[in-house]
Structure formats: C-alpha cells, structure tokens
PAGU-479579 format. One line per field, with one value per residue (C-alpha): residue number from 1; residue in one letter; x, y, z. Coordinates in pm, 1 decimal, always signed. Example, Ala and Ser with C-alpha at 12.3 -4.5 7.8 and 13.67 -1.06 7.14 Angstrom:
BEGIN
num	1_2
residu	A_S
xx	+1230.0_+1367.0
yy	-450.0_-106.0
zz	+780.0_+714.0
! end
This chain:
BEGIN
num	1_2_3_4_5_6_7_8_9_10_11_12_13_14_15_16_17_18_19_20_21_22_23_24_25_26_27_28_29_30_31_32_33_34_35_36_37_38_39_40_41_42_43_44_45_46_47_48_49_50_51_52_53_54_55_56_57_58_59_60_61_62_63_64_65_66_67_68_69_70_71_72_73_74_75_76_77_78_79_80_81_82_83_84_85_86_87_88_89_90_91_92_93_94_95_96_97_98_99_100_101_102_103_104_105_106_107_108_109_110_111_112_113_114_115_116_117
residu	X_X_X_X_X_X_X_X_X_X_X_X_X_X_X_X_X_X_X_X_X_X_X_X_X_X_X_X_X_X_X_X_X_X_X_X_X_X_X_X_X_X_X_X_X_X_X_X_X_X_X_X_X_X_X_X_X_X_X_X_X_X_X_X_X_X_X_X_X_X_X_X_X_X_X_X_X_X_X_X_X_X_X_X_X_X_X_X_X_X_X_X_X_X_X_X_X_X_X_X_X_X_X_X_X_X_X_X_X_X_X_X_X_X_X_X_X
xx	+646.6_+652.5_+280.7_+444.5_+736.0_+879.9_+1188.3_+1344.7_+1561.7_+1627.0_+1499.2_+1682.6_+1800.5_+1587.4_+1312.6_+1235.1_+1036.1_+943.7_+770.6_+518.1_+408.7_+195.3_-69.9_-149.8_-411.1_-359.0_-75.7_+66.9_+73.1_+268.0_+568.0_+589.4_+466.8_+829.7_+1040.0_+777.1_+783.0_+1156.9_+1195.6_+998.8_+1104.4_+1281.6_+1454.1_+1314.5_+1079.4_+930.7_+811.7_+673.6_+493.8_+467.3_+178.4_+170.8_+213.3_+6.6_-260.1_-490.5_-579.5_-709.6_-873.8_-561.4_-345.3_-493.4_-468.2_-84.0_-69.3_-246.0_-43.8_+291.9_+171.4_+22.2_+378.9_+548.1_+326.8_+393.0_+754.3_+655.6_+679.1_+433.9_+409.4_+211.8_+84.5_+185.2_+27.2_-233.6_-425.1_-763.7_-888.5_-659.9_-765.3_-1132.3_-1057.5_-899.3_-1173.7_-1446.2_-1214.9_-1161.5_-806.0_-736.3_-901.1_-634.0_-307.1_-233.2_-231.1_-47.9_-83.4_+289.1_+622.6_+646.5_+320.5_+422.2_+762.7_+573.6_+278.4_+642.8_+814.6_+481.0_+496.8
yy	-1592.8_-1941.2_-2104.1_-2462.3_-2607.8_-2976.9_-3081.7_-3443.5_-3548.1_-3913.4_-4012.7_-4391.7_-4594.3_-4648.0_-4415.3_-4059.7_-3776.1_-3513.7_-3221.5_-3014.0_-2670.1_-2394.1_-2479.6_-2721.3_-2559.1_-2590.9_-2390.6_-2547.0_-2860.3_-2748.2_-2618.4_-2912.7_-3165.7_-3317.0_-3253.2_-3465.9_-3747.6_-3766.8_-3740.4_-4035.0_-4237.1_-4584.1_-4656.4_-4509.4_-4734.1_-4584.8_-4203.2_-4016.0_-3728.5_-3428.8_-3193.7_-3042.7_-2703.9_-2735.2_-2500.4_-2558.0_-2928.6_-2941.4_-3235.0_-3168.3_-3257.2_-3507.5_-3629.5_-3632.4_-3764.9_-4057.8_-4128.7_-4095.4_-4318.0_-4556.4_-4572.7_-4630.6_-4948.8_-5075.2_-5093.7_-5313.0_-4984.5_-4799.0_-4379.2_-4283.2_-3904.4_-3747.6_-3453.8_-3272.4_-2973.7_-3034.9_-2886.7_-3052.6_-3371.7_-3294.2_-3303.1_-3631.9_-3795.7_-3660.6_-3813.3_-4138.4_-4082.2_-4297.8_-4637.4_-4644.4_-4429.0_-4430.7_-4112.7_-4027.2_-3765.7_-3799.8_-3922.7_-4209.4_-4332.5_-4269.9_-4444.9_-4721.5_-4765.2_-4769.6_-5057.1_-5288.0_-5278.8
zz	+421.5_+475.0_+522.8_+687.6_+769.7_+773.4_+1020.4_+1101.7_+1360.1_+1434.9_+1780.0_+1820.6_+1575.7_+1266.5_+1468.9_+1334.0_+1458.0_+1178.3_+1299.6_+1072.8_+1149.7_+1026.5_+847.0_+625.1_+353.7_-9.1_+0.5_+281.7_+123.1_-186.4_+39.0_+265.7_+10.9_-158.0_+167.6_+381.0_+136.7_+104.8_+525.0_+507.8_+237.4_+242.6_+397.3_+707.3_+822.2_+1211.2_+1165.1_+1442.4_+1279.8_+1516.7_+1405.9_+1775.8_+1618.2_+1323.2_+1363.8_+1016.8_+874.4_+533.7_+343.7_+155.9_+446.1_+559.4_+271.5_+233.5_+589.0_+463.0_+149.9_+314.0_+592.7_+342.5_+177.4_+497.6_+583.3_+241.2_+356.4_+610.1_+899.2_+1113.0_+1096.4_+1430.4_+1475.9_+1759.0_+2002.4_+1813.5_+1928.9_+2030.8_+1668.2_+1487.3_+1666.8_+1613.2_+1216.7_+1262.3_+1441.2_+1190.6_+865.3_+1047.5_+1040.0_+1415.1_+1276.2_+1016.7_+1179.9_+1544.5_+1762.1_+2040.1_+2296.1_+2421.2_+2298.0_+2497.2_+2394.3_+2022.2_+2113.5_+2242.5_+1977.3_+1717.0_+1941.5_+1962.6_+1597.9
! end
C-alpha cells in the first residue's frame, strides 16, 4: 500500500504542476523522495507543487519541499506551493515555510506568483 504519491503534468510551456498526495511521514518521504526530485529537475525551471491532498506534513517533508525548492531557485526559477489544507497550512506557518516559498490558495494565483517571477 502506497503511503504517497508524486504526479506531473505540464500546465504551459516551461510551467509544471506536480501534485503530491498521501502523506508525507518518514515513510512517505522515501517513496516520493527520487521521483519528486527528478519531476523537478533542470531543466524545468516553474513548478507548481500541489499538496491539496496531502493529508500528513512531517519535518521530514518539509524538509524535502525545501531542498527541491532551494534547487529550483538555484536554477534561476521559482517553485510556489499550491492549495493546502488548513492543517497542512498550519505546519507551514509554524516552520516559516511562506517567508521563504510562496503559497497559493488557487491556480491562478500560483500561475500568477510563477509569471511575476
């Protein structure tokens, strides 16, 4: 039984939205881990992450949020997250996680937050 899950689809040109789901524990993390760096690797440059149906944050996941977005902006890109629950949100806030990534409540905020980049 899978714990999370990783998806990509690209949105526009050179934009991409990958989703996560499930949750993203320990063990989470180790699924998703390799597949979510390589959907965001050069030379993608705008990610959207969708966490809208991740249901369990870990210090873990943030964590791997961070790095990958981290990588992206040493590319000279922008990663924004995108429509997270109200808990998930919560953990965000409390780890400082909006002074350093954006968050969006809605695609078209997320699509503009990518463009003013």
């Amino acid at each position: 039984m899978k714990i999370a899950c990783v998806s990509s689809e690209e949105l526009v040109e050179g934009v991409y939205k990958v989703s996560l789901k499930g949750r993203l524990s320990i063990a989470g993390c180790d699924e998703i881990d390799i597949q979510f760096s390589g959907m965001t690797a050069s030379p993608r440059k705008y990610i959207i992450v969708d966490i809208s149906e991740v249901i369990f944050l870990s210090s873990l996941g943030i964590r791997m949020i961070l790095l990958v977005a981290r990588a992206v902006e040493g590319r000279g890109g922008k990663l924004v997250l995108l429509n997270p629950n109200q808990s998930i949100e919560k953990a965000l806030k409390l780890s400082g996680i909006p002074e350093i990534i954006t968050v969006s409540n809605t695609l078209s905020e997320a699509m503009v937050a990518i463009q003013r980049f």
